[in-house]
C-alpha positions as CSV (number, residue, x, y, z in Angstrom):
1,X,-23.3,4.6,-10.0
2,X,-22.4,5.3,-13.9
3,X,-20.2,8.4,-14.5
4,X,-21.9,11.0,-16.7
5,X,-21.5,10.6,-20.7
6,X,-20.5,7.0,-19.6
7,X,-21.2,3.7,-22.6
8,X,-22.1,1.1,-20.5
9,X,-21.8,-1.8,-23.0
10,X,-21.3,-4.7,-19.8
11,X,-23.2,-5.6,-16.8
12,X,-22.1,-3.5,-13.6
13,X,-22.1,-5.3,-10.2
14,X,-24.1,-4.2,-7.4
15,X,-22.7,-1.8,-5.2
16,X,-20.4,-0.9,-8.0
17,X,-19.4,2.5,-9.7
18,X,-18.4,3.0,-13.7
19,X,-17.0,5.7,-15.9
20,X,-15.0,6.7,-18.8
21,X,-16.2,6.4,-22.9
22,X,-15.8,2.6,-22.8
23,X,-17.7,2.5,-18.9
24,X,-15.0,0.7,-16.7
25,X,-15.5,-0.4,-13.1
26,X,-13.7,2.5,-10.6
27,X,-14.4,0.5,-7.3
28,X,-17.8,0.9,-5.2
29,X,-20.1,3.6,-4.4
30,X,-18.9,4.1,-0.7
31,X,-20.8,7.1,-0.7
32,X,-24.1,5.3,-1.2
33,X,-23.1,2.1,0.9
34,X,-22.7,4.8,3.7
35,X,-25.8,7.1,2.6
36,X,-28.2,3.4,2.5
37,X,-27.2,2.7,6.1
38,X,-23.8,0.0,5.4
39,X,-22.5,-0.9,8.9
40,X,-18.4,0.7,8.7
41,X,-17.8,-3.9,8.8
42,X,-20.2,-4.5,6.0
43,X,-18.3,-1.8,4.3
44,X,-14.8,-3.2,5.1
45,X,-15.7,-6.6,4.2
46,X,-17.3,-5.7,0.7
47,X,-14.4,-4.0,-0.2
48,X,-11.7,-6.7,0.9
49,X,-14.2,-9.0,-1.3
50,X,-13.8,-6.5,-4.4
51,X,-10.4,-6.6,-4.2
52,X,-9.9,-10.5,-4.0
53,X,-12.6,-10.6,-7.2
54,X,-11.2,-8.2,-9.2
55,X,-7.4,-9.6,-9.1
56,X,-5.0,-9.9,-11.6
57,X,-4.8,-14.2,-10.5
58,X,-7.0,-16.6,-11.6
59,X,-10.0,-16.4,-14.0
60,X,-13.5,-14.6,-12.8
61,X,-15.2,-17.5,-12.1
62,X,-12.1,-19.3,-10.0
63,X,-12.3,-15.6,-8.2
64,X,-15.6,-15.6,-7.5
65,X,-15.7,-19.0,-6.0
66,X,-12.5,-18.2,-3.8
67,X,-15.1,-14.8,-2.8
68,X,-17.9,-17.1,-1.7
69,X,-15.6,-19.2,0.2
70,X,-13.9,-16.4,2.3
71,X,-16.3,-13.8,2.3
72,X,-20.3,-15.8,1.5
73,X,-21.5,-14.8,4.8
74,X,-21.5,-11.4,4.2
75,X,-24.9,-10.7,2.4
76,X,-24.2,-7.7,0.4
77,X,-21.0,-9.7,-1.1
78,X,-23.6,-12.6,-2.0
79,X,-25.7,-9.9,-3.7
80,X,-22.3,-9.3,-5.9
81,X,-21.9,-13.1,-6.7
82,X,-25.4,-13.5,-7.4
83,X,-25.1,-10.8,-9.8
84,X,-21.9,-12.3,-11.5
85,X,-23.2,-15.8,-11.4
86,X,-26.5,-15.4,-13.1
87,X,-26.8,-16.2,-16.7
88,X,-26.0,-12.9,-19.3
89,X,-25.4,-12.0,-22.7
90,X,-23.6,-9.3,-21.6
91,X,-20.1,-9.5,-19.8
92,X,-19.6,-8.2,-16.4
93,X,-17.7,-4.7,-16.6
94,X,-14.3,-4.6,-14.6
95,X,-11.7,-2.4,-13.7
96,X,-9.4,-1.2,-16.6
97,X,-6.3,-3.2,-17.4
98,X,-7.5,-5.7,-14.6
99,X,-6.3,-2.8,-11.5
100,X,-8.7,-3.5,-8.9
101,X,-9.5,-0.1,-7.4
């Protein structure tokens, strides 16, 4: 979901929501995980995952690897690494000042 008048200069990750002049990640669209049919678990575990990715420890791609590890089961978080993982000339938007939402 991208927040209205929003510049989206960066990739945004599945599942994710954006907003401000310079588009920043806010956290996910729980609205629309829950409107698409999410199970409440699904839900729960995307969100642990989003918070262990978007962490102020370690670089993305160390975090993303400690994702798959913990949470690569969970198909909706594989969507997300996917997403990160695959080649871009753009960077992958993330919270401001590195706060995970």
């Amino acid at each position: 979901m991208v927040g209205g008048m929003s510049g989206v200069e960066q990739d945004v990750i599945p599942f994710g929501s954006v907003s401000g002049d310079r588009a920043h990640l806010m956290g996910l669209n729980l609205v629309g995980l829950k409107r698409h049919g999410f199970e409440r678990e699904d839900i729960h575990t995307i969100r642990n995952a989003y918070r262990l990715l978007f962490a102020d420890e370690g670089t993305l791609n160390e975090r993303v690897d400690d994702v798959g590890k913990v949470f690569g089961e969970c198909p909706p978080v594989e969507t997300i690494l996917s997403f990160i993982r695959r080649k871009s000339s753009r960077g992958v938007c993330q919270p401001k000042d590195g706060h995970a939402a």
